[in-house]
C-alpha positions in Angstrom: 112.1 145.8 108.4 114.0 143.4 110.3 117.1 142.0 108.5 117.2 139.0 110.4 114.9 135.5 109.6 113.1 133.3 111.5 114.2 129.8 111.6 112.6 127.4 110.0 111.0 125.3 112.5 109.9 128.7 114.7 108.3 129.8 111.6 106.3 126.6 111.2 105.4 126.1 114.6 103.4 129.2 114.3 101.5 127.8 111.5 100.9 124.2 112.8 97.1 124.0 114.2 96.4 123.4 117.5 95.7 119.7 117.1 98.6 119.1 114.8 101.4 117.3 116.1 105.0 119.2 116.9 107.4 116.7 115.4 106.3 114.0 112.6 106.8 110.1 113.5 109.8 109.1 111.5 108.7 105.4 109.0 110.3 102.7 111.3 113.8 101.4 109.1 112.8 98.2 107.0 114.8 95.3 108.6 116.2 92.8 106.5 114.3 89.4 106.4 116.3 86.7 109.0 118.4 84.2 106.8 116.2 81.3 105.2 117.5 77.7 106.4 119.2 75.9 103.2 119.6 71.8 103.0 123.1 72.1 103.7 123.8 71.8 107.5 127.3 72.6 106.8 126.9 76.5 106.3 127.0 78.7 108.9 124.3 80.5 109.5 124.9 84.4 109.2 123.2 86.4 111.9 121.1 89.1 110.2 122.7 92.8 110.5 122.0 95.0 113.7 120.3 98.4 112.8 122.0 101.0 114.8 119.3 103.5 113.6 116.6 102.0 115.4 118.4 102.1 118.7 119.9 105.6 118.6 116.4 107.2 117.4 114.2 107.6 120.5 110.4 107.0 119.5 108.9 110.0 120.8 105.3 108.7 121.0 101.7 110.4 119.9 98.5 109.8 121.9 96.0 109.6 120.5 94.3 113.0 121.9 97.1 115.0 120.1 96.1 113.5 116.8 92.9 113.8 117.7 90.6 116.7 116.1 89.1 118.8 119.1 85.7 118.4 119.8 84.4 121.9 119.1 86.3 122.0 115.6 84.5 118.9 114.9 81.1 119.8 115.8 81.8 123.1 113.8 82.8 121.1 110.4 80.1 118.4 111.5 77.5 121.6 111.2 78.5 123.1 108.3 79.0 119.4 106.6 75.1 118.9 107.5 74.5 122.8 105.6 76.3 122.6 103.0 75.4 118.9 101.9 72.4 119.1 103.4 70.0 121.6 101.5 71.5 120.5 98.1 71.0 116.8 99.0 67.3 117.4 100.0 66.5 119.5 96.6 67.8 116.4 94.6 65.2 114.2 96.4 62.4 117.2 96.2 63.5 116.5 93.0 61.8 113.2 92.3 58.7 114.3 94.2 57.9 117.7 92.5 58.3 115.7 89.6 55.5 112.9 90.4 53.4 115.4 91.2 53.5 117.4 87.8 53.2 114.3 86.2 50.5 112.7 88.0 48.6 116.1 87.8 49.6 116.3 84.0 50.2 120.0 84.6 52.5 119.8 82.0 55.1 117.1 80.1 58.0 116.8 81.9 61.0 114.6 80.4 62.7 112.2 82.2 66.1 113.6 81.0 65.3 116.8 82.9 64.6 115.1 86.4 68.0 113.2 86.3 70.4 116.1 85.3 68.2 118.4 87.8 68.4 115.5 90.4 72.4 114.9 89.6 73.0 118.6 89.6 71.6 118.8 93.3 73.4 116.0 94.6 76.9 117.1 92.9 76.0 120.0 94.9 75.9 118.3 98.0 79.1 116.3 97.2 80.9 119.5 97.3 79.1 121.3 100.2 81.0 118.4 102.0 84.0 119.6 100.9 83.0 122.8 101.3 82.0 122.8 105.1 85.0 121.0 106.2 87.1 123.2 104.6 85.1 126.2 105.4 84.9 125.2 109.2 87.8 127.5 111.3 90.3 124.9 112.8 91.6 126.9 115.4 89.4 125.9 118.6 89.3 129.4 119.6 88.1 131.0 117.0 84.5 130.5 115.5 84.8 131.9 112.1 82.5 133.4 109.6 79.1 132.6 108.6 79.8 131.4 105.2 83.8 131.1 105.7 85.3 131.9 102.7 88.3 133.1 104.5 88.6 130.1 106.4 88.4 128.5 103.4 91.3 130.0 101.8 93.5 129.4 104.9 92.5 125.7 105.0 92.4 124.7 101.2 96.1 126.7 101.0 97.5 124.4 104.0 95.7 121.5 102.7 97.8 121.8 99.1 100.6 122.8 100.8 100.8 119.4 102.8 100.0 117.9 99.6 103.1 119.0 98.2 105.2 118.7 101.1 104.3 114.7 101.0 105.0 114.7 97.0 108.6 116.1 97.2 109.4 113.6 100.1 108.0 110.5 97.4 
């Protein structure tokens, strides 16, 4: 075991995603409104303070290609999107037309209770296979991930919380 840690920002480099980011833009400082003209002619008019934060910080910019999701990642969460939402979404519709069919054929009395919760069911289903295949998808360009990526998953919904966090304790 090595007694020595990592730094901080070595440590989370290695966990930032290829797309993400190295540094964060910093909120630009909230500048004071300019003084508001009164009646009286005979004040002087105060000049309105000089941030010295604002030019001491250099703006490191971010194009829009490093914020940018890569193209195969998004095709990979675009196809599991379509799965996962996809097959539950077209059950709830089956839904309505096995449905019309029983009861047109009177094969047997169906209530109409039972076709909306099955029809709901399916397409709360599909709700969450978006979810699902986003988070599911592997966000590292490289690496394709599993067929049903449950470990992706894990990896993805634990950074997701994490960044959750990260932007409560800043509030």
């Amino acid at each position: 075991m090595s007694t020595e840690q990592e730094p901080a920002s070595e440590a989370s480099q290695r966990e930032r995603l290829p797309f993400e980011p190295a540094k964060k833009r910093q909120k630009p400082a909230k500048k004071t409104p300019a003084p508001v003209e009164t009646a009286d002619k005979n004040r002087k008019k105060t000049p309105a303070p000089v941030e010295t934060a604002d030019k001491n910080r250099k703006k490191t910019p971010v194009s829009k290609e490093e914020m940018a999701i890569p193209a195969a990642v998004s095709q990979r969460m675009a196809r599991r999107m379509a799965f996962f939402c996809g097959i539950p979404t077209a059950l709830g519709m089956s839904t309505f037309v096995a449905s019309y069919i029983i009861l047109t054929n009177a094969w047997f009395d169906l209530p109409n209770i039972a076709v909306v919760l099955v029809s709901m069911g399916f397409f709360g289903l599909g709700v969450l296979g978006l979810t699902y295949g986003v988070l599911s998808a592997s966000w590292d360009e490289d690496v394709a991930g599993s067929l049903w990526g449950f470990q992706e998953f894990t990896t993805n919904f634990g950074r997701m919380t994490a960044a959750w966090r990260a932007s409560r304790q800043k509030n």
